[in-house]
C-alpha positions as a Markdown table, in Angstrom:
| # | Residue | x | y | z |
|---|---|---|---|---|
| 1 | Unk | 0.0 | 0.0 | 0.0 |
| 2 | Unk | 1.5 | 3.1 | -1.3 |
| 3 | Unk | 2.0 | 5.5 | 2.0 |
| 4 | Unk | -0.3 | 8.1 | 0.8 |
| 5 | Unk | -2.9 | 5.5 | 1.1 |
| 6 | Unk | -1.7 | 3.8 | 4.4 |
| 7 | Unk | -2.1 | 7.3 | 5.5 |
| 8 | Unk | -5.6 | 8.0 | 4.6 |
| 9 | Unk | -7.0 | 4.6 | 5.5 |
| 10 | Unk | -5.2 | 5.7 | 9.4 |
| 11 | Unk | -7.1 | 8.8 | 9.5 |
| 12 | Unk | -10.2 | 7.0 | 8.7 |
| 13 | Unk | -9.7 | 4.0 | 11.0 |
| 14 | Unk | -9.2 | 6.5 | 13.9 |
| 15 | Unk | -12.1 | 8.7 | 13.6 |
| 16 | Unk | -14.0 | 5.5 | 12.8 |
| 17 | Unk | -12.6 | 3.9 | 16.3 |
| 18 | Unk | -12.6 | 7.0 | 18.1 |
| 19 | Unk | -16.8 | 7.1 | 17.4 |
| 20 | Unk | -17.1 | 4.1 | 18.3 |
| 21 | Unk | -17.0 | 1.5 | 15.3 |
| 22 | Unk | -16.1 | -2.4 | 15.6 |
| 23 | Unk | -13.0 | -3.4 | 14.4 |
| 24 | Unk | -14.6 | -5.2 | 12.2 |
| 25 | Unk | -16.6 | -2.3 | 10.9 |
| 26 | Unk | -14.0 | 0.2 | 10.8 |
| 27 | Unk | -11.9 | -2.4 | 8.9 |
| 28 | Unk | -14.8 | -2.8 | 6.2 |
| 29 | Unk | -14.9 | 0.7 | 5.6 |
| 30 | Unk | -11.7 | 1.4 | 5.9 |
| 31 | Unk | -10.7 | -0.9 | 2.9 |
| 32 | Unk | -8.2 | -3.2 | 5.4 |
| 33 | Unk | -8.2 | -6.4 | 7.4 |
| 34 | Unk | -9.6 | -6.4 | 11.1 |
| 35 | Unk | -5.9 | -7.9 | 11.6 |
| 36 | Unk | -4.2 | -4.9 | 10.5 |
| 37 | Unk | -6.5 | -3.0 | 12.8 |
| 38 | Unk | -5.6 | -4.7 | 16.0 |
| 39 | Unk | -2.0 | -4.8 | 14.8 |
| 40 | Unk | -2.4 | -0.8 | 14.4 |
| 41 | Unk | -4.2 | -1.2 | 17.6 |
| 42 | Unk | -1.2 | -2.2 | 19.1 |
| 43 | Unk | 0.6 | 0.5 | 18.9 |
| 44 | Unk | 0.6 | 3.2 | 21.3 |
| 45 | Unk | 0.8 | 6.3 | 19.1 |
| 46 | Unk | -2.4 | 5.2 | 17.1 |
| 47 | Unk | -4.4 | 4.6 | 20.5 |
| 48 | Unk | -3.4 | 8.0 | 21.4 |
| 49 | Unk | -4.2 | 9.5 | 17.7 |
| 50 | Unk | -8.1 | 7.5 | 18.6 |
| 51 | Unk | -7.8 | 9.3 | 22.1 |
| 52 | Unk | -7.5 | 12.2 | 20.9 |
| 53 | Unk | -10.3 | 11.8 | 18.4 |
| 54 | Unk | -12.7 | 10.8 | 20.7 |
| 55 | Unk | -11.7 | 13.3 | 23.1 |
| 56 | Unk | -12.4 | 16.3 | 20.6 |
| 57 | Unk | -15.5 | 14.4 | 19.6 |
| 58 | Unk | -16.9 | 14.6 | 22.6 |
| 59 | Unk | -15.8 | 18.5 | 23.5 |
| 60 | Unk | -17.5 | 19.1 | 20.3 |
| 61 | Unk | -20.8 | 17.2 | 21.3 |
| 62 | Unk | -20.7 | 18.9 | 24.6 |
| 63 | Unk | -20.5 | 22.0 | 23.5 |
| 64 | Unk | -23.5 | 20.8 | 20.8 |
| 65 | Unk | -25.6 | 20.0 | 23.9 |
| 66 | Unk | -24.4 | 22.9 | 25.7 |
| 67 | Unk | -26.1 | 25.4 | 23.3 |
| 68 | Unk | -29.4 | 22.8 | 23.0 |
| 69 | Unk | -30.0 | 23.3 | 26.4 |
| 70 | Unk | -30.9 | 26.9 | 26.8 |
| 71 | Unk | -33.8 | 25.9 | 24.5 |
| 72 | Unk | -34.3 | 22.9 | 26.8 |
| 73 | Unk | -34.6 | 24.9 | 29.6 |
| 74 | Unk | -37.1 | 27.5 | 28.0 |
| 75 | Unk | -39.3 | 24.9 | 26.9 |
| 76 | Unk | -39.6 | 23.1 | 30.5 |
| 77 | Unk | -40.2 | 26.7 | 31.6 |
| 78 | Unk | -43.1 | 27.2 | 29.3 |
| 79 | Unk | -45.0 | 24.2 | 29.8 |
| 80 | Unk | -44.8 | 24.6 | 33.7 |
| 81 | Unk | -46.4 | 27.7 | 33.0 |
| 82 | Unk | -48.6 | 26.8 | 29.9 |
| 83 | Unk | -49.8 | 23.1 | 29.3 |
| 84 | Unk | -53.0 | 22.9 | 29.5 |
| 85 | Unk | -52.8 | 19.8 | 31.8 |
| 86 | Unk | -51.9 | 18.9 | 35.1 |
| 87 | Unk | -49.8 | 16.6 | 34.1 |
| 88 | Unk | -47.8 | 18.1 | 31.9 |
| 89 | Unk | -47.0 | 21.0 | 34.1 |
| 90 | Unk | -46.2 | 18.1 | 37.1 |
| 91 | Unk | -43.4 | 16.3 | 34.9 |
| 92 | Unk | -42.0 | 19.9 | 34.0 |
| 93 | Unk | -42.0 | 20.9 | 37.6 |
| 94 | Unk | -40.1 | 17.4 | 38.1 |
| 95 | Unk | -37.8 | 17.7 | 35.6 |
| 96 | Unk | -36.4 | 20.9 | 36.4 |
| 97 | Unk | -36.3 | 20.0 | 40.1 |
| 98 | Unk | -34.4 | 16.7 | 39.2 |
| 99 | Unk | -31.7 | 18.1 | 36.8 |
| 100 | Unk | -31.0 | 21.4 | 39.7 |
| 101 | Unk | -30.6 | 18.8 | 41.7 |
| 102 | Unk | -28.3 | 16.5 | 39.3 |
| 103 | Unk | -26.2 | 19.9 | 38.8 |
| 104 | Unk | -25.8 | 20.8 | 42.2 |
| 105 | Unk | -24.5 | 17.2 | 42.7 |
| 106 | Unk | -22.2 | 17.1 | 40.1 |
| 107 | Unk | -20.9 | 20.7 | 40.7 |
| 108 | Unk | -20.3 | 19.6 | 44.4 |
| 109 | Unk | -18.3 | 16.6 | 43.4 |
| 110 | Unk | -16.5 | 18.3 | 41.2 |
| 111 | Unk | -15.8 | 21.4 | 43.8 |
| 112 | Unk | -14.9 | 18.2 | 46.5 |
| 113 | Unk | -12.6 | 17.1 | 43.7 |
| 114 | Unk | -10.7 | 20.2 | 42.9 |
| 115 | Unk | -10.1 | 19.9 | 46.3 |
| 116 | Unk | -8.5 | 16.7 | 46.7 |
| 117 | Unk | -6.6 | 17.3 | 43.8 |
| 118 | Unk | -4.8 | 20.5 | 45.7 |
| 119 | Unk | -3.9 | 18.9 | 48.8 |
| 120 | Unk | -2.9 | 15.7 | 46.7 |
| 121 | Unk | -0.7 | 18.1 | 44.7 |
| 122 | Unk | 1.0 | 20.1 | 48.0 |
| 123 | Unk | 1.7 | 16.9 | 49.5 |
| 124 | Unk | 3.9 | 16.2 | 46.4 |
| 125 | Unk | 5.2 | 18.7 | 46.1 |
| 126 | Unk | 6.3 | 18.8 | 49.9 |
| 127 | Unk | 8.0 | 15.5 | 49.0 |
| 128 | Unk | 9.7 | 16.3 | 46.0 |
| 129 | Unk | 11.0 | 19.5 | 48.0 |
């Protein structure tokens, strides 16, 4: 395989990995054998190209579902003020109470864990020093 085209097929495999793909799959389209994939696979610069693939993949989706949920937000806030049914208005209501309270959970673990990770950090450094 001419390296022009060893090159392409690696860029493909690895944002076909990185989103999730079998080997077998990302093979197929890929136009090579599952057993060149897991010999790629083996290699540690390639697992870290797919890392970084699927990293950026999801930052980008995050930041996708990010903007979405403004309009989320607005439209729980209009059918607790405007469905016409009870119901409707009750799931709203429970909605945005469960997801405040899914936030402020994960925004205290993650406080709780910047934490850990400074006193973890001046401990080491107080032993390197």
């Amino acid at each position: 395989m001419p390296r022009g085209s060893r090159k392409n097929a690696d860029a493909k495999l690895v944002a076909l990995l990185a989103s999730g793909s079998t080997v077998e799959t990302a093979a197929k389209r890929a136009g090579i054998s599952p057993s060149t994939v897991f010999r790629r696979l083996r290699s540690p610069d390639f697992k870290a190209r797919i890392d970084e693939a699927r990293a950026d993949l999801v930052e980008r989706t995050l930041g996708r579902l990010t903007r979405l949920s403004t309009k989320a937000a607005e439209t729980l806030g209009e059918l607790l003020g405007q469905a016409d049914r009870d119901a409707v208005r009750r799931q709203a209501a429970r909605d945005v109470l469960v997801l405040l309270l899914r936030l402020r959970d994960h925004t205290d673990i993650e406080e709780r864990l910047a934490a850990i990770e400074e006193k973890l950090a001046a401990l080491e450094s107080q032993h390197d020093g």
